[in-house]
C-alpha positions in Angstrom: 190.8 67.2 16.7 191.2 70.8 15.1 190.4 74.1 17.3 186.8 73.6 16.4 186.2 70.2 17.9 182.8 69.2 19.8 184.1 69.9 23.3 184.5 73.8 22.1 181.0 73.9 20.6 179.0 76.4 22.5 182.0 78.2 24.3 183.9 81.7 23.1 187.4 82.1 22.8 188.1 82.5 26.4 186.9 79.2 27.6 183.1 80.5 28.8 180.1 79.1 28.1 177.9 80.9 25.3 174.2 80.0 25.5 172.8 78.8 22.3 170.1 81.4 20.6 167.6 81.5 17.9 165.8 84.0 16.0 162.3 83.6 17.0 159.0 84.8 14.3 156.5 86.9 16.2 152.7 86.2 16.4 152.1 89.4 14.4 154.9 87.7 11.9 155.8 91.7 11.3 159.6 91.6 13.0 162.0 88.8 13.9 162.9 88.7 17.7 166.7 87.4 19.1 165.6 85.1 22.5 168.5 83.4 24.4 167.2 79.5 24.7 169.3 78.3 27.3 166.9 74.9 28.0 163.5 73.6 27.5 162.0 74.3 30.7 163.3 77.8 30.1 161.6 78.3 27.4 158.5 76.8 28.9 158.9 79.1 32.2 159.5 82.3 29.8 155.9 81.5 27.5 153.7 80.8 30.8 155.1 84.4 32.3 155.1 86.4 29.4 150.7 85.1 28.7 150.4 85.9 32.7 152.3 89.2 32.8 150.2 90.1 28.9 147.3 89.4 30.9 147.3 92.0 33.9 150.0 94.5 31.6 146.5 96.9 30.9 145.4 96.8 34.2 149.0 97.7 35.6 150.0 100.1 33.2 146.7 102.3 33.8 147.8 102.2 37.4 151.3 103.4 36.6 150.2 105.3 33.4 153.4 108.2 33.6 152.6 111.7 32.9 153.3 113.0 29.9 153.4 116.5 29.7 150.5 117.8 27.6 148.8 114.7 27.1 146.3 113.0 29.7 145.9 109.1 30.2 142.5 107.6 30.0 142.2 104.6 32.1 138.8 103.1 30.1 140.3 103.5 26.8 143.6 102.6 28.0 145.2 105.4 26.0 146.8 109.1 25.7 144.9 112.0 24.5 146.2 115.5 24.3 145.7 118.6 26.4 143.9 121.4 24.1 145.7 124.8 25.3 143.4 127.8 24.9 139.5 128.7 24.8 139.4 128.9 21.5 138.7 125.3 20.6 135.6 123.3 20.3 134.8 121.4 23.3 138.6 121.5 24.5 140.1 118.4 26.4 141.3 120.8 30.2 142.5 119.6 33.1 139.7 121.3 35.1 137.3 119.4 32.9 138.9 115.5 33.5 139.0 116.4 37.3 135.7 117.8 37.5 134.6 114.2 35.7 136.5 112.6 38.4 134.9 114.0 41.1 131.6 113.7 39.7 132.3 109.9 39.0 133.6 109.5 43.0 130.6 111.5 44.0 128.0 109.0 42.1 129.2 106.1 43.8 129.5 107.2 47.5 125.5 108.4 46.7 125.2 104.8 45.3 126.8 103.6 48.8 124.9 105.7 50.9 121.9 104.2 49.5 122.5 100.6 50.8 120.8 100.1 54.2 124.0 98.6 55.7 127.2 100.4 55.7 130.6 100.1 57.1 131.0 100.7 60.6 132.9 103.5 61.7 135.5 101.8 63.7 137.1 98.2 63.4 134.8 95.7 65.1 132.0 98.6 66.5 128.5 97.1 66.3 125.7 97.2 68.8 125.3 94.0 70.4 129.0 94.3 71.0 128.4 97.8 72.9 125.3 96.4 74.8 127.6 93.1 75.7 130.4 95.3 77.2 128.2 98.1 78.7 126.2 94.7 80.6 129.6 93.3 81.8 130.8 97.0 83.2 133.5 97.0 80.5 132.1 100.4 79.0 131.4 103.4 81.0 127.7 105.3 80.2 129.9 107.9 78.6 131.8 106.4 76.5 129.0 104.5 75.4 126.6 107.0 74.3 129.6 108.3 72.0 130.0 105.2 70.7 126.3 105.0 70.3 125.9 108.2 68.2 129.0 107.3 65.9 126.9 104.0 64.5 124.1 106.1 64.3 125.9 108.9 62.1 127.0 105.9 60.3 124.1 104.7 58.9 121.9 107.9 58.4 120.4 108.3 55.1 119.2 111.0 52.7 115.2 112.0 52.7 114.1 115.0 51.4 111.8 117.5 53.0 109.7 119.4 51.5 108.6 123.5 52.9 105.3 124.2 53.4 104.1 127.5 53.3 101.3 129.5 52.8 101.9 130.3 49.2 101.8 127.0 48.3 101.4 128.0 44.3 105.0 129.3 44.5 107.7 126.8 45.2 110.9 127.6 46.4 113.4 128.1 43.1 116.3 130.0 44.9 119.3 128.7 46.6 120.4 128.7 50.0 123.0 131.0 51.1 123.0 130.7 54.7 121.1 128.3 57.2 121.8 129.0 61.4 119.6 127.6 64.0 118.5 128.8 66.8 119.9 127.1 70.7 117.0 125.1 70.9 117.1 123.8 67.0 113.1 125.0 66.2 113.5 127.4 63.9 116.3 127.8 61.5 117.0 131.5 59.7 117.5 130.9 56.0 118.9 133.3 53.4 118.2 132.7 49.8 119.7 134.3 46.7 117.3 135.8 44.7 118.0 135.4 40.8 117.8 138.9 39.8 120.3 140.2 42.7 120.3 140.8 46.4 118.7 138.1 48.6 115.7 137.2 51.0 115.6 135.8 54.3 113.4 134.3 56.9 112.7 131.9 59.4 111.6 128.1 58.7 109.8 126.1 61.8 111.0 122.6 62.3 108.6 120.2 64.5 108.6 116.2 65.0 105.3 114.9 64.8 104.2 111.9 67.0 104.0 109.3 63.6 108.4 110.2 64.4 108.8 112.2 61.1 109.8 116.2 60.6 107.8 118.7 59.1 109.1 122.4 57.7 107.2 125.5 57.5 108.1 128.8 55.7 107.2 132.0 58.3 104.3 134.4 56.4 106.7 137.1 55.9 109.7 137.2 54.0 112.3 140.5 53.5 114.0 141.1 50.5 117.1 142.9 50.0 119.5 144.0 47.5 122.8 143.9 49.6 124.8 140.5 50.5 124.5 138.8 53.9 128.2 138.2 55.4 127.2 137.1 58.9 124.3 136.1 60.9 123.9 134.9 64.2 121.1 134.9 67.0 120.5 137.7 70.1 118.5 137.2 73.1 117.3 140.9 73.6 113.9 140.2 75.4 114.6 136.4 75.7 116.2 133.9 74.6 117.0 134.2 70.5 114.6 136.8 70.7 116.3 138.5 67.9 118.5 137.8 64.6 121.5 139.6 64.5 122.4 140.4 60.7 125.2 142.0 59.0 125.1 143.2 55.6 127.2 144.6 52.7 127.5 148.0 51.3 126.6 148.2 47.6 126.9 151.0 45.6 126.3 154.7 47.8 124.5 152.6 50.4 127.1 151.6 53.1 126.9 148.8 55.5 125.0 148.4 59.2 124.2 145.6 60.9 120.6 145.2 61.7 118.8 143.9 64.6 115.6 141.8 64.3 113.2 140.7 66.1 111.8 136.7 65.1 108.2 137.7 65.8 108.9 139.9 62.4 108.6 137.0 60.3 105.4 135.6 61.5 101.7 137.4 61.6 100.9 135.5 64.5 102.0 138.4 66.7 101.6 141.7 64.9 101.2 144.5 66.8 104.4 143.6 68.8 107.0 143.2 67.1 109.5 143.8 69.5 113.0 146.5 69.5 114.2 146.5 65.8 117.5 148.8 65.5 120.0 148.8 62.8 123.6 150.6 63.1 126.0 151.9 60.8 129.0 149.7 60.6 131.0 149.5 57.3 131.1 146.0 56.3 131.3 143.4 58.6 133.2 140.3 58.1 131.6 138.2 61.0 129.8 139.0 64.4 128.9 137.3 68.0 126.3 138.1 70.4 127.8 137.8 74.3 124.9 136.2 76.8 127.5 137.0 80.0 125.2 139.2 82.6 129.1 141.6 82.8 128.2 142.4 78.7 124.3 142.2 78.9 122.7 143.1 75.4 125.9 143.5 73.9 127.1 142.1 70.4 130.5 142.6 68.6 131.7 143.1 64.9 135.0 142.0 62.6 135.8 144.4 60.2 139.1 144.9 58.3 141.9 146.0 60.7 139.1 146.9 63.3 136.7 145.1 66.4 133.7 146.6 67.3 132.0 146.2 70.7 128.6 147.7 70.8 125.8 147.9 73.7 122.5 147.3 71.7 120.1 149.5 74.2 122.5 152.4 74.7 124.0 152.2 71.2 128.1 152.5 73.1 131.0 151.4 71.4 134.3 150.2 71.9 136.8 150.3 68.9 140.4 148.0 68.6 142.5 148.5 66.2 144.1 145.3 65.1 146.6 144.5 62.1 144.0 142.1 60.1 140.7 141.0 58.9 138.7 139.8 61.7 136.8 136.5 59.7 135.3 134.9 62.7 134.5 135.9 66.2 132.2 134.0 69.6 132.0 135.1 73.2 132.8 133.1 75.7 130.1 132.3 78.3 131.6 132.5 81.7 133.2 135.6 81.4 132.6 138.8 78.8 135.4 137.3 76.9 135.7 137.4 72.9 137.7 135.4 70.7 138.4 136.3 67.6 139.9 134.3 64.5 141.7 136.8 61.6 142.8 136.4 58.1 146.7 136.9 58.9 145.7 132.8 60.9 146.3 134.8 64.0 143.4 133.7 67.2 143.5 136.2 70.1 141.0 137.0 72.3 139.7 140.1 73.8 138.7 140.8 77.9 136.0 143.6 77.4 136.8 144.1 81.5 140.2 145.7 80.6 139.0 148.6 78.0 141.6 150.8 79.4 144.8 149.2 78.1 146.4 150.2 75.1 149.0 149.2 72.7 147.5 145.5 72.1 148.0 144.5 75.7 144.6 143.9 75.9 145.2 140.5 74.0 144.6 138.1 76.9 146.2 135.4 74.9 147.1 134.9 71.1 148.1 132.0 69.1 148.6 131.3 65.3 146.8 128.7 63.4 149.0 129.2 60.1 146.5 130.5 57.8 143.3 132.8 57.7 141.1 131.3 60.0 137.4 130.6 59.1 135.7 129.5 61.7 136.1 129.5 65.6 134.3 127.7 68.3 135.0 127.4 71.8 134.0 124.1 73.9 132.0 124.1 76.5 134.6 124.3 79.2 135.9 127.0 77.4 140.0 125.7 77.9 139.3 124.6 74.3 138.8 126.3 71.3 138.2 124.8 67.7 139.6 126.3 64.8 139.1 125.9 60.7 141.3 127.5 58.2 141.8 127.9 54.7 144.6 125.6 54.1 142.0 122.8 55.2 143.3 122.2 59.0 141.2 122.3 61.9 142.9 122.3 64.9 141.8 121.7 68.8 143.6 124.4 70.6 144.6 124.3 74.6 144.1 127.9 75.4 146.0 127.5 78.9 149.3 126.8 76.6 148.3 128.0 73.7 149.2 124.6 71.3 147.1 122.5 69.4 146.3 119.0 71.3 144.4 117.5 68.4 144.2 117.7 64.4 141.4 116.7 62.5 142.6 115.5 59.1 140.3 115.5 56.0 138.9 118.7 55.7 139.3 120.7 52.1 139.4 124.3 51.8 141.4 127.0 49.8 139.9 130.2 49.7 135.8 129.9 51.1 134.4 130.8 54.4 133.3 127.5 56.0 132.3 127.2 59.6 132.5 124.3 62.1 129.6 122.9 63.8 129.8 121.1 67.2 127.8 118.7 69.5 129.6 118.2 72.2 126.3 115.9 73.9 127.0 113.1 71.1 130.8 114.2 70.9 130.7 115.0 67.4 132.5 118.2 64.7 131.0 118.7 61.4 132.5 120.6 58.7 131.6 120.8 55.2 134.3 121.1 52.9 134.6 123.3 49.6 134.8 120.2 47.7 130.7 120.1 48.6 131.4 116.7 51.0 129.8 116.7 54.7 132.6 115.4 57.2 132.2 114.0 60.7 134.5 113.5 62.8 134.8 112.2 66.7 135.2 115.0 69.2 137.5 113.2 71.6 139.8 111.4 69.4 139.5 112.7 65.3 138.8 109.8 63.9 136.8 110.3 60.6 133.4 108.8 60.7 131.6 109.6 57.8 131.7 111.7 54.3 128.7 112.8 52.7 128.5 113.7 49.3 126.7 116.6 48.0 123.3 115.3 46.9 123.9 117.7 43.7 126.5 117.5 41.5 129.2 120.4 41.9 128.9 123.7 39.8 130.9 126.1 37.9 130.6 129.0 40.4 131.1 126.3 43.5 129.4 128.4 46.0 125.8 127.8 45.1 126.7 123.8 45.1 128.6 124.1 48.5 125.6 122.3 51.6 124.4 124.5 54.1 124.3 121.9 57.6 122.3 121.8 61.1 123.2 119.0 63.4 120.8 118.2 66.4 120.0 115.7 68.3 116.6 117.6 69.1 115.9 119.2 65.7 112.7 120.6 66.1 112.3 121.3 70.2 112.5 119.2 73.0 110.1 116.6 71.4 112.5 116.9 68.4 114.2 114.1 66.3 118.1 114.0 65.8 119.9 114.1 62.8 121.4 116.5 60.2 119.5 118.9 58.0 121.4 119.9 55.1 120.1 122.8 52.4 122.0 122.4 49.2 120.9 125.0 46.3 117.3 125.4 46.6 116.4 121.5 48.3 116.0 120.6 51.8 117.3 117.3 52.8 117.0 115.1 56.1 119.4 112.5 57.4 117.7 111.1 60.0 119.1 108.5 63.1 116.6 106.7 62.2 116.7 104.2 59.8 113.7 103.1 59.7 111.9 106.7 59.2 111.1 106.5 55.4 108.7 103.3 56.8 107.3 105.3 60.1 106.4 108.3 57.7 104.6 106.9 54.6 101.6 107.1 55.8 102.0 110.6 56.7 103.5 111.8 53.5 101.0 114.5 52.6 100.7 115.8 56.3 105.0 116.0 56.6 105.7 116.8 53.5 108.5 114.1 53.2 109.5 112.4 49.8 112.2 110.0 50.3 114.1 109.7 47.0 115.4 106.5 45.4 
């Protein structure tokens, strides 16, 4: 046979085999396509791939969607729009905007989530009857139990809202929350408001649990306005304990700062004609301040200023000035000894002996560590070898002062440039922290596991601040006969998340007497 014979069909000039191809129309009929058709079941294999692989291509390729520069990807229209530079345009397409939407959209659903009356443990296989079998067996100790306890609690607390009695009843409360601290015992809780046309109010609200097991708030008679900002606030026992409020506010204008000192029976007309000491002193703005309740320090309160600590007796009106190399954003006193720590904006934490007030040259620094960025928020732990620490870069760390390195990290946290403190309960083992991404975090004291994120109950806003929750944890909020749970003030609402759950039942009969609407 010639060169061409059968035998060479379907091989190339060097003797390999050459798969046979067609030209294959497309369903659109718009182009030709060149397939290789090597055999039938080929061909059969390639159509039952290629309608499987068409079927999940949108939901893969919104998932690996690339970014193009310029343009953003919409997952529900499956599609690229483009990125509007400038403020000139109508209703321009931003990348602040499309993340604000996606937060808003993640905050809607963990609200939605929060609203089901079971939610997902905490921890891998943690329920009750399991904790109550182990505990009965002696595989649990009482300690570790009660954590364990308070962490399913936490876990299932939902939202109520409270609403503020007062005596001017006609006037409902339209301003925001700025600040919110509690007192030790968790009855009465200093507020600060913003006032809409500038400066601020404050007073005190009284928190009690009635015997049907729900919480009722009540606004003090008197409220004080004021035209200058807030920066700190914390409680002094003067005369007794949290006898006083210990306030620090801002210069404005010709009017310089001082930190004033009042007494609680201010707020109220129950107990007029005694009012108690009220003094204010002139220190330029302070950053943050600490009341010390060691008998060494009696009556004696400090202030963080920029580059400077100030120590001050509040009867005798002494002072003791150290110069340091920062801004001081966050101080506390330690309770055993007249000892002060204090966290600065340059992330370093030192602390300050007030027994050594003779040294110079920074060698009265009893110890120092740095956290790595300007710290927020310090608080020490009850056996004061520990100290907590926040910063603006989002870590909070669990420092061992006697070697000066963090032992623990709690991951989570979100914070760039705000001043956000930490709150503690060491009884139920528990760290709180609200983030300035307006989400409530718990974590677990003794190992930093996450429990819980809360979502602001209002969406974020523009400004951030006035959408950022003011928080109280207690698990006697109210006094001794007191209920426990977190109270959380977010712009100018009051909201209760109560242990629990069944509360919203125990309380609707006592609606108008509490004041409590549970929203749905």
């Amino acid at each position: 046979m010639k060169r061409g014979n059968w035998r060479e069909q379907g091989r190339d000039r060097h003797g390999r085999h050459r798969p046979k191809w067609r030209r294959v129309r497309s369903s659109s009929g718009s182009r030709d396509q060149s397939r290789y058709d090597e055999s039938p079941e080929a061909r059969t294999s390639t159509r039952t791939d290629g309608s499987e692989a068409g079927s999940s291509a949108s939901s893969s390729a919104t998932a690996t969607a690339p970014a193009l520069p310029g343009f953003y990807f919409d997952p529900e229209k499956n599609r690229y729009f483009r990125l509007l530079p400038g403020h000139n345009n109508c209703n321009p397409l931003t990348r602040e905007m499309l993340q604000a939407k996606e937060q808003e959209r993640r905050r809607s659903a963990l609200l939605l989530e929060d609203e089901h009356p079971r939610k997902k443990a905490p921890r891998t296989g943690l329920n009750t009857s399991l904790l109550l079998q182990n505990r009965h067996l002696g595989l649990l100790p009482p300690s570790s139990y009660c954590r364990m306890i308070h962490e399913l609690k936490v876990s299932g607390m939902r939202r109520h809202k409270l609403e503020v009695q007062s005596s001017d009843s006609s006037s409902p409360n339209t301003d925001n929350f700025r600040h919110i601290v509690a007192d030790s015992a968790c009855e009465r809780v200093f507020t600060v408001n913003d006032v809409s046309h500038g400066g601020c109010k404050y007073g005190i609200m009284n928190f009690s649990g009635c015997s049907k097991g729900s919480l009722s708030v009540e606004m003090c008679d008197n409220l004080y306005f004021t035209n200058r900002k807030v920066n700190s606030i914390c409680w002094a026992s003067v005369s007794h304990s949290d006898s006083h409020v210990l306030l620090c506010l801002v210069s404005i204008s010709e009017t310089p700062g001082c930190v004033s000192l009042l007494p609680a029976s201010l707020f109220s007309n129950s107990n007029p004609d005694q009012p108690g000491m009220l003094c204010s002193f002139k220190i330029s703005t302070a950053w943050s301040s600490a009341w010390c309740l060691n008998p060494l320090a009696d009556k004696t309160f400090s202030t963080g200023l920029s580059r400077h600590v100030i120590v001050t007796n509040a009867v005798t009106g002494r002072r003791q000035t150290y110069s340091i190399s920062s801004d001081v954003l966050a101080q506390q006193f330690a309770l055993r000894a007249p000892v002060l720590y204090n966290g600065c904006r340059s992330g370093e934490i030192f602390s300050i002996d007030l027994r050594q007030r003779s040294r110079r040259d920074h060698s009265w620094k009893a110890c120092r560590f740095q956290q790595g960025s300007a710290v927020t928020s310090v608080r020490l732990l009850r056996d004061e070898n520990y100290l907590l620490a926040a910063d603006m870069l989002g870590k909070i760390k669990l420092w061992d002062i006697r070697v000066t390195r963090p032992v623990k990290h709690y991951e989570g946290h979100h914070n760039e440039y705000a001043y956000l403190p930490l709150h503690v309960n060491e009884d139920e083992g528990l760290l709180l922290a609200v983030g300035q991404d307006c989400y409530t975090r718990l974590w677990s004291l003794s190992d930093g596991h996450l429990l819980r994120t809360i979502p602001s109950p209002h969406p974020a806003g523009k400004e951030g601040f006035d959408s950022i929750p003011n928080v109280v944890f207690s698990s006697q909020l109210g006094g001794c006969k007191g209920l426990p749970g977190l109270l959380m003030a977010v712009q100018h609402d009051l909201y209760y998340y109560p242990y629990n759950s069944d509360y919203q039942d125990a309380a609707t009969g006592g609606e108008a007497a509490t004041g409590l609407v549970s929203e749905r």
